[in-house]
C-alpha positions in Angstrom: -102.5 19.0 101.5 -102.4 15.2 101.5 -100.4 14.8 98.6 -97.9 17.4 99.8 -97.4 15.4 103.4 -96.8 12.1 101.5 -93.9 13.6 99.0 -92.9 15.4 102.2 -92.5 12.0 104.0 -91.3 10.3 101.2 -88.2 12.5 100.8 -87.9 12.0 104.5 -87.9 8.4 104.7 -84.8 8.8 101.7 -83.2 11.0 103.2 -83.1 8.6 106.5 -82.1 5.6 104.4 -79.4 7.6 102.7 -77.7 8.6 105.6 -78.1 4.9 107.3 -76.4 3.6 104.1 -73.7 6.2 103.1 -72.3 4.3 99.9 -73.4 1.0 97.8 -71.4 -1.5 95.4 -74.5 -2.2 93.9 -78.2 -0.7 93.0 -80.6 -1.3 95.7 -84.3 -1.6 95.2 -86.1 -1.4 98.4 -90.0 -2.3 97.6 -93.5 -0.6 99.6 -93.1 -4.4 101.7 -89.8 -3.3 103.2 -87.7 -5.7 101.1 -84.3 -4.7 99.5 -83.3 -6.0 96.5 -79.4 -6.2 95.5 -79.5 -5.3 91.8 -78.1 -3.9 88.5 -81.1 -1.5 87.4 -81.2 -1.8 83.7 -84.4 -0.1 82.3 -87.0 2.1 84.5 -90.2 2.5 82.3 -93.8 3.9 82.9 -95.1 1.1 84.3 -92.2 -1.7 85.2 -88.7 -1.3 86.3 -86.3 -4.2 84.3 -83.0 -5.5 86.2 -80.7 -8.0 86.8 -79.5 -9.7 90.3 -76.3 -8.2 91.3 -75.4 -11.6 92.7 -75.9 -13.6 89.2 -75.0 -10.7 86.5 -75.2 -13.1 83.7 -78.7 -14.6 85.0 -82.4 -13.5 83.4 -83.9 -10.4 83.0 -86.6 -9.5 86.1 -89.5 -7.0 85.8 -91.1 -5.3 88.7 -94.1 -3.0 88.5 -93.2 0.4 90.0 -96.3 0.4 92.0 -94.4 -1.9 94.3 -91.0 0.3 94.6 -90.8 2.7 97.1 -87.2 3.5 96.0 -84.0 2.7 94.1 -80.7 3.5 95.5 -78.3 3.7 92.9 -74.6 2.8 93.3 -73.8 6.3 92.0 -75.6 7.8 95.2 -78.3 9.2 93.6 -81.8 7.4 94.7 -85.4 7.2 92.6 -88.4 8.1 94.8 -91.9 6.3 93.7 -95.1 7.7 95.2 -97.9 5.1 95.4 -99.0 5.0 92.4 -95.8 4.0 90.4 -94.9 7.7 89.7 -91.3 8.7 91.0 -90.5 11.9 92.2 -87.4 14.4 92.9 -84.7 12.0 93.1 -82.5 12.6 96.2 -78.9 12.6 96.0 -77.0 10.6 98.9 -74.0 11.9 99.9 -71.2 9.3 102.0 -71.5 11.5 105.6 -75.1 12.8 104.9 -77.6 12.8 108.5 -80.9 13.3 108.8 -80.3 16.7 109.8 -79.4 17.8 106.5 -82.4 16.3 104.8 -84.8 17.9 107.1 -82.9 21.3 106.9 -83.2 20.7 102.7 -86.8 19.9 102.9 -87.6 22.4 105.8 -89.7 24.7 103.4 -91.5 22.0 102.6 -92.5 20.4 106.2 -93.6 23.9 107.4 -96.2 24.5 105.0 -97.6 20.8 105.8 -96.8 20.9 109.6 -100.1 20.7 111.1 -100.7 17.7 109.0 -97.4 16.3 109.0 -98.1 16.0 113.1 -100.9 13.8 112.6 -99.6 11.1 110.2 -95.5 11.5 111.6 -96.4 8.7 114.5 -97.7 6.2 112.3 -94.9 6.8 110.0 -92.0 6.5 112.8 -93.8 3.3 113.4 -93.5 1.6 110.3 -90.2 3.2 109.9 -88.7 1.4 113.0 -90.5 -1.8 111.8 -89.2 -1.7 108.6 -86.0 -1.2 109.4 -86.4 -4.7 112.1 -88.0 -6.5 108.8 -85.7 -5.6 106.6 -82.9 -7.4 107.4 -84.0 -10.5 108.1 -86.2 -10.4 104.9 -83.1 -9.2 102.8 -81.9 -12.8 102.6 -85.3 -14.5 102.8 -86.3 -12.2 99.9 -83.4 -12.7 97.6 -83.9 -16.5 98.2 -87.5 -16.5 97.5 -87.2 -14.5 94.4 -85.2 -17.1 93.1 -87.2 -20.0 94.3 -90.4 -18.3 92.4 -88.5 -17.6 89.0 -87.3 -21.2 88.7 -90.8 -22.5 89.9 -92.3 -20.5 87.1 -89.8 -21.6 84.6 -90.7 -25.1 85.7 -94.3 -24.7 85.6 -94.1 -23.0 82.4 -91.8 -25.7 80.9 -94.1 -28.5 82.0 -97.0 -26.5 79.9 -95.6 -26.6 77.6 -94.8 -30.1 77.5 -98.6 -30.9 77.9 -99.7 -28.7 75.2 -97.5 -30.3 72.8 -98.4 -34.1 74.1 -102.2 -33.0 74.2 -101.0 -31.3 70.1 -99.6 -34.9 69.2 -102.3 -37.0 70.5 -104.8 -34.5 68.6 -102.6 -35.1 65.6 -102.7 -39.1 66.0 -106.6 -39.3 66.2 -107.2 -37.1 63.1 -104.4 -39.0 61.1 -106.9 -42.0 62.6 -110.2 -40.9 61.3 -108.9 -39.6 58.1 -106.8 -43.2 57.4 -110.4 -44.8 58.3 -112.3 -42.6 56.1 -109.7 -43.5 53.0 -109.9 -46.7 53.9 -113.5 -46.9 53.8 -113.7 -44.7 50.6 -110.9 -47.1 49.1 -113.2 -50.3 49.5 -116.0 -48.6 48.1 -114.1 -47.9 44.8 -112.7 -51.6 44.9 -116.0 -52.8 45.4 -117.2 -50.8 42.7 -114.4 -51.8 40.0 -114.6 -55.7 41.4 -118.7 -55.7 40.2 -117.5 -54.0 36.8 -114.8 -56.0 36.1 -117.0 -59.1 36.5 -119.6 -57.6 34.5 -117.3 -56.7 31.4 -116.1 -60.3 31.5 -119.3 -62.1 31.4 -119.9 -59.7 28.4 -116.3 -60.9 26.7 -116.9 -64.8 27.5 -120.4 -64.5 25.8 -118.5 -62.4 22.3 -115.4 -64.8 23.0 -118.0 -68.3 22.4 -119.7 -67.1 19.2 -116.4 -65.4 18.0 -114.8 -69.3 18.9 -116.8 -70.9 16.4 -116.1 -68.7 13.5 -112.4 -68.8 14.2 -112.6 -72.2 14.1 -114.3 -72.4 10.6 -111.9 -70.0 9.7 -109.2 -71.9 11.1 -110.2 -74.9 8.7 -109.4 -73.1 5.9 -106.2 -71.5 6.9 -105.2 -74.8 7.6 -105.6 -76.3 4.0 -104.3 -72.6 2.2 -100.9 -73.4 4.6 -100.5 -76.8 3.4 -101.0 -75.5 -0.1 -98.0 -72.6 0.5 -95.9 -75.5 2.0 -96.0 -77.8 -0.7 -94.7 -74.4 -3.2 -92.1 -73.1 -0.7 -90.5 -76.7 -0.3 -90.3 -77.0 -4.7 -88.8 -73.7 -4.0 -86.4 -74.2 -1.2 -85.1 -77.2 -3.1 -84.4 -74.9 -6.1 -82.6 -72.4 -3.7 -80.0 -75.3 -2.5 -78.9 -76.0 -5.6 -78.3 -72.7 -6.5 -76.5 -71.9 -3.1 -74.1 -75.0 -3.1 -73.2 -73.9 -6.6 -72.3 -70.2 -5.3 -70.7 -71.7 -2.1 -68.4 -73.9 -4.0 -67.4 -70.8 -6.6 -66.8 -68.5 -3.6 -64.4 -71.4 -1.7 -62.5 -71.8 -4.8 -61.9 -68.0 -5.1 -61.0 -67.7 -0.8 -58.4 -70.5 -1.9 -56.8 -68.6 -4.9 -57.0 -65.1 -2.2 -55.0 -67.1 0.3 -52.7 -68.4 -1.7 -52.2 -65.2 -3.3 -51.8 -63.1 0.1 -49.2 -65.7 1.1 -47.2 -65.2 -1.9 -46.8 -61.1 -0.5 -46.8 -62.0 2.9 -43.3 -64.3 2.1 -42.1 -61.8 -0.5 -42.2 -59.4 2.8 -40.7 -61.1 4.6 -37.5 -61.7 2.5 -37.2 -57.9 2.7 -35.9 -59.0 6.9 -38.7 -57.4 8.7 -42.3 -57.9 10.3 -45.7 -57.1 9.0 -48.0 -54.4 10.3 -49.3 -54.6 13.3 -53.3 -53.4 14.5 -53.0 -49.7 14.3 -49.7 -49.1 13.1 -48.6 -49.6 8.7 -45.3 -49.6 7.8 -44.2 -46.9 5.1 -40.9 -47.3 4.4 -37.9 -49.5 5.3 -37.9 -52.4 7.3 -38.9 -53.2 11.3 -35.9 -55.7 11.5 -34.0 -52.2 12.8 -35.8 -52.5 15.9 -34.9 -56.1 16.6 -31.2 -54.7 16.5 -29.5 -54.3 20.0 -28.7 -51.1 19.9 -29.5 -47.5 21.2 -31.5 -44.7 19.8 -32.4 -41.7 21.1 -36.1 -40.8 21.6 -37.6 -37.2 20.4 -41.1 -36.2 20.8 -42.2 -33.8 18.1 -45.5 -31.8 18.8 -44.7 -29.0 16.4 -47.5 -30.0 14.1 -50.3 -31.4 16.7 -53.9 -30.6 16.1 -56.2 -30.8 19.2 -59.8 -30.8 18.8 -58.8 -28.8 15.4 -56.9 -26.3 17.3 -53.4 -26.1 17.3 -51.7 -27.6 20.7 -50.7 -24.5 21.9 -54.4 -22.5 21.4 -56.0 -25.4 23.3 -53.8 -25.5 25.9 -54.4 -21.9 26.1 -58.6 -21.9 26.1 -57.5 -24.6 29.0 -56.2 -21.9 31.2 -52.8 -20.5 32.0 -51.9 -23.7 34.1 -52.4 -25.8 31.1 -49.5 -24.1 29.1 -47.9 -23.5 32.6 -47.7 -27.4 33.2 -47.6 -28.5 29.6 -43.6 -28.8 29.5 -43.5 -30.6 32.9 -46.1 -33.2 31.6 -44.8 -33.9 28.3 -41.4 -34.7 30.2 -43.5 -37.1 32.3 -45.0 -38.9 29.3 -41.8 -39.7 27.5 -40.4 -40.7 31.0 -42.9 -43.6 31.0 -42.6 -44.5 27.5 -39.0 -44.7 27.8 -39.2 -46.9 30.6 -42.2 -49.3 29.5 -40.5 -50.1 26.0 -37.2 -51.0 28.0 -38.7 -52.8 30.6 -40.3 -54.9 28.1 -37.9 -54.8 25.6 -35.0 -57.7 24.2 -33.4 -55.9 21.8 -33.3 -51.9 20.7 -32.8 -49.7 24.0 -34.2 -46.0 24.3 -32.4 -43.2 26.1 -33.7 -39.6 26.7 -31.0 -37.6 26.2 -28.0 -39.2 24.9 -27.1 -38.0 21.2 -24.3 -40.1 20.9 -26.7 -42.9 20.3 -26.5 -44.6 17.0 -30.3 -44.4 15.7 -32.7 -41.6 16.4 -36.3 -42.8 17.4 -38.7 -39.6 16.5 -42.2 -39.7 17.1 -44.3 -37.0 15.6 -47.5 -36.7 17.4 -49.9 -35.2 14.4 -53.2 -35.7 16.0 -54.3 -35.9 19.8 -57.2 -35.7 22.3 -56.7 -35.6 25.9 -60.2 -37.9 26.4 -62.2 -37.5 29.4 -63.5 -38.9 32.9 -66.7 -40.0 31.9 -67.4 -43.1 29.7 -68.4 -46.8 29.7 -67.8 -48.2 33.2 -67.4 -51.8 31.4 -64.8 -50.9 28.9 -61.8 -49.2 30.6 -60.8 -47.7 27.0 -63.9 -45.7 27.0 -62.8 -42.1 27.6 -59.1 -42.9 27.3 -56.8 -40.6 25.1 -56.1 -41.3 21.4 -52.8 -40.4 19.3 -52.0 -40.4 15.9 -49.4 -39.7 14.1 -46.0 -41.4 12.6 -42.5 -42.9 14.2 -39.3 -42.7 12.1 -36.2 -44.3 13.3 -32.7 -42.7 11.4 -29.1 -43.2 11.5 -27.9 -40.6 13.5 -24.4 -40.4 11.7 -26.0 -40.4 8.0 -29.3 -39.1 9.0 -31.1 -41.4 6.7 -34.4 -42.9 7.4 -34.1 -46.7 8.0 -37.9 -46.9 9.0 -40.9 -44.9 8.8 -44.9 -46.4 10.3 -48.0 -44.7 10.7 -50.1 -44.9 13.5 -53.7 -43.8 14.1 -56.2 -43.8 17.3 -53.9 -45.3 19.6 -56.1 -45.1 22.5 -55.2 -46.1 26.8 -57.0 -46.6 29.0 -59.5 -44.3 30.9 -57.5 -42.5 34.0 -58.9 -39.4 36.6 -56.4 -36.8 35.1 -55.8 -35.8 31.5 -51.4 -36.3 32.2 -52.2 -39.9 33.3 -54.9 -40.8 29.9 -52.4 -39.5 27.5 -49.5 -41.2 29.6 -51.2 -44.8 28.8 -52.1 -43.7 25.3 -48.0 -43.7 24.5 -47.5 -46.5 26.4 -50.0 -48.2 24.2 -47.8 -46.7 21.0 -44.5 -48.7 23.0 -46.8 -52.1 23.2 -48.0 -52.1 19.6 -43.7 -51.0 18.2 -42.5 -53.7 20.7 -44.3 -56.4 18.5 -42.0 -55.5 15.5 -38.8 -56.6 17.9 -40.1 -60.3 17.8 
């Protein structure tokens, strides 16, 4: 009979505070103190009920037990009863023009089974209703306030925990480091100690073996000393022996130098009466005569790759294993590096003049590139060469009208100097080619 007057006043206290509130923005929670709560409920569970403040949506997460709810009014209308012990029962639907009336009309089967007791405990009830409803608005605010004023206070509190566990951590940390440094230290001296008395002990044994060892050595010594003397006296007889014999060879091998010199001079003048220079470092002269490139005049310059060999692959494969923007670029670039040829030899140039594309031009400079690495990045840091590119290959000059070959010169591992991309090394390779030909103009 007891449990059936509570639920019975239960539902009636709902239905009074459903028809004293007709509609809600919000979810209220109205806990067993009186208090009301403006909230968003998120969870309800067995034990806890998890929501949000409807005031500060995007605040933390609160949990209440449900032992201390005596209902939720939702904003939907609908409201969650909670006997005393946390366990909710039918929920009560509020409807916006619902009276008291038409709760106690709903529940009326209910209330005359449990009248007689309902009498007894109905007084007390109206009692605390009528306080309650005093309390509960002036606690509304004071509660809302409060709640806050506790959740920050236990943030703090926990915060400053945990600052003191991690100081109380470190200073636990700094006394063990302590001990254990003293202990090494301790165990460190020990070992020093140790090695200090051995060390002193192996050289009192080493002095003793070094003073009888002393005096043999120095017997010994005696003797060395009169076999060296002996070997000095042979190897002087001998060394003035050797003199002889090597003034006699240096004075044969001077007199041949001189008759080589003389001899080279004779071709080096028979060369020149031919009108042109001699080779130069790199580069040998064929045929004809370099006096054609002292002429001022114009030639045109071709750059023949037809025949190139890279890395013993022909041009065109290796540009290929490269990648398609190798062969892409390739025309581009060589374009590039006979711009910059062109333009070094005539900057530097007194006599002969190169043009690109002018076959009007008397003479034909063609350069036939048989042999060619692109170098790389990496190399000596000290000699700028290292990693350059090298060219071999020869230069012919011909008279464009007859088309005969007035000059023809070899050239092998004309290297430049070492630049980031492979373009720019092979660019200062030719312009190496146009340094070594200019010398032939002189």
């Amino acid at each position: 009979m007891k449990g059936k007057t509570l639920l019975s006043a239960i539902l009636f206290v709902a239905g009074m505070l459903a028809a004293s509130a007709p509609s809600y923005a919000q979810d209220v929670i109205t806990k067993k103190d009186g208090t009301d709560i403006k909230a968003k409920v998120l969870e309800v569970k067995e034990k806890e009920v998890k929501y949000k403040r409807y005031d500060y949506l995007e605040g933390p997460i609160f949990t209440m037990l449900k032992s201390d709810v005596l209902i939720i009014r939702y904003e939907n209308g609908t409201n969650d009863v909670f006997n005393g012990k946390g366990k909710s029962v039918p929920a009560v639907k509020s409807e916006p023009q619902q009276t008291v009336k038409d709760t106690e009309d709903r529940d009326q089967d209910v209330v005359k089974k449990d009248k007689k007791d309902s009498k007894k405990d109905s007084k007390k009830k109206k009692d605390t209703k009528k306080e309650s409803k005093k309390d509960v608005k002036k606690k509304d605010k004071k509660a809302s306030d409060d709640d806050e004023e506790e959740v920050v206070e236990e943030e703090k509190e926990e915060v400053k925990k945990d600052v003191k566990k991690e100081v109380k951590e470190d200073e636990e940390k700094v006394e063990k480091e302590k001990k254990e440094s003293k202990k090494d230290s301790k165990k460190e001296s020990k070992k020093d100690s140790k090695k200090d008395s051995k060390k002193e002990s192996k050289k009192d044994v080493k002095k003793d073996k070094k003073a009888s060892e002393d005096e043999e050595e120095a017997v010994a010594e005696e003797e060395e000393d009169v076999k060296k003397d002996v070997k000095k006296e042979e190897k002087e007889k001998k060394e003035k022996k050797d003199s002889k014999k090597e003034k006699d060879s240096k004075k044969e091998k001077d007199s041949k130098k001189e008759k080589d010199s003389k001899d080279s001079k004779k071709d080096k003048d028979k060369k020149s009466d031919k009108g042109g220079s001699t080779a130069v470092d790199g580069i040998e002269i064929l045929s004809g005569d370099t006096f054609i490139l002292a002429k001022s005049d114009e030639a045109q310059v071709v750059f023949d790759y037809a025949k190139t060999v890279v890395e013993g692959k022909p041009l065109m494969e290796y540009l290929e294993d490269q990648g398609a923007d190798w062969v892409k670029e390739w025309p581009e670039n060589q374009e590039f590096i006979s711009g910059k040829f062109v333009d070094y030899f005539n900057d530097k140039s007194k006599s002969m003049t190169l043009v690109e594309n002018d076959k009007k031009a008397p003479y034909r400079m063609i350069i036939h590139v048989d042999e060619m690495d692109f170098g790389s990045v990496a190399g000596n840091p000290f000699n700028p060469y290292s990693g350059g590119a090298e060219i071999s290959g020869t230069v012919e000059i011909v008279d464009a009208s007859s088309g005969k070959t007035c000059l023809s010169m070899d050239y092998a591992d004309i290297q430049g100097v070492r630049q980031m991309s492979a373009t720019w090394r092979l660019e200062f390779a030719f312009i190496e080619l146009a340094k070594r030909l200019l010398k032939f103009t002189k």
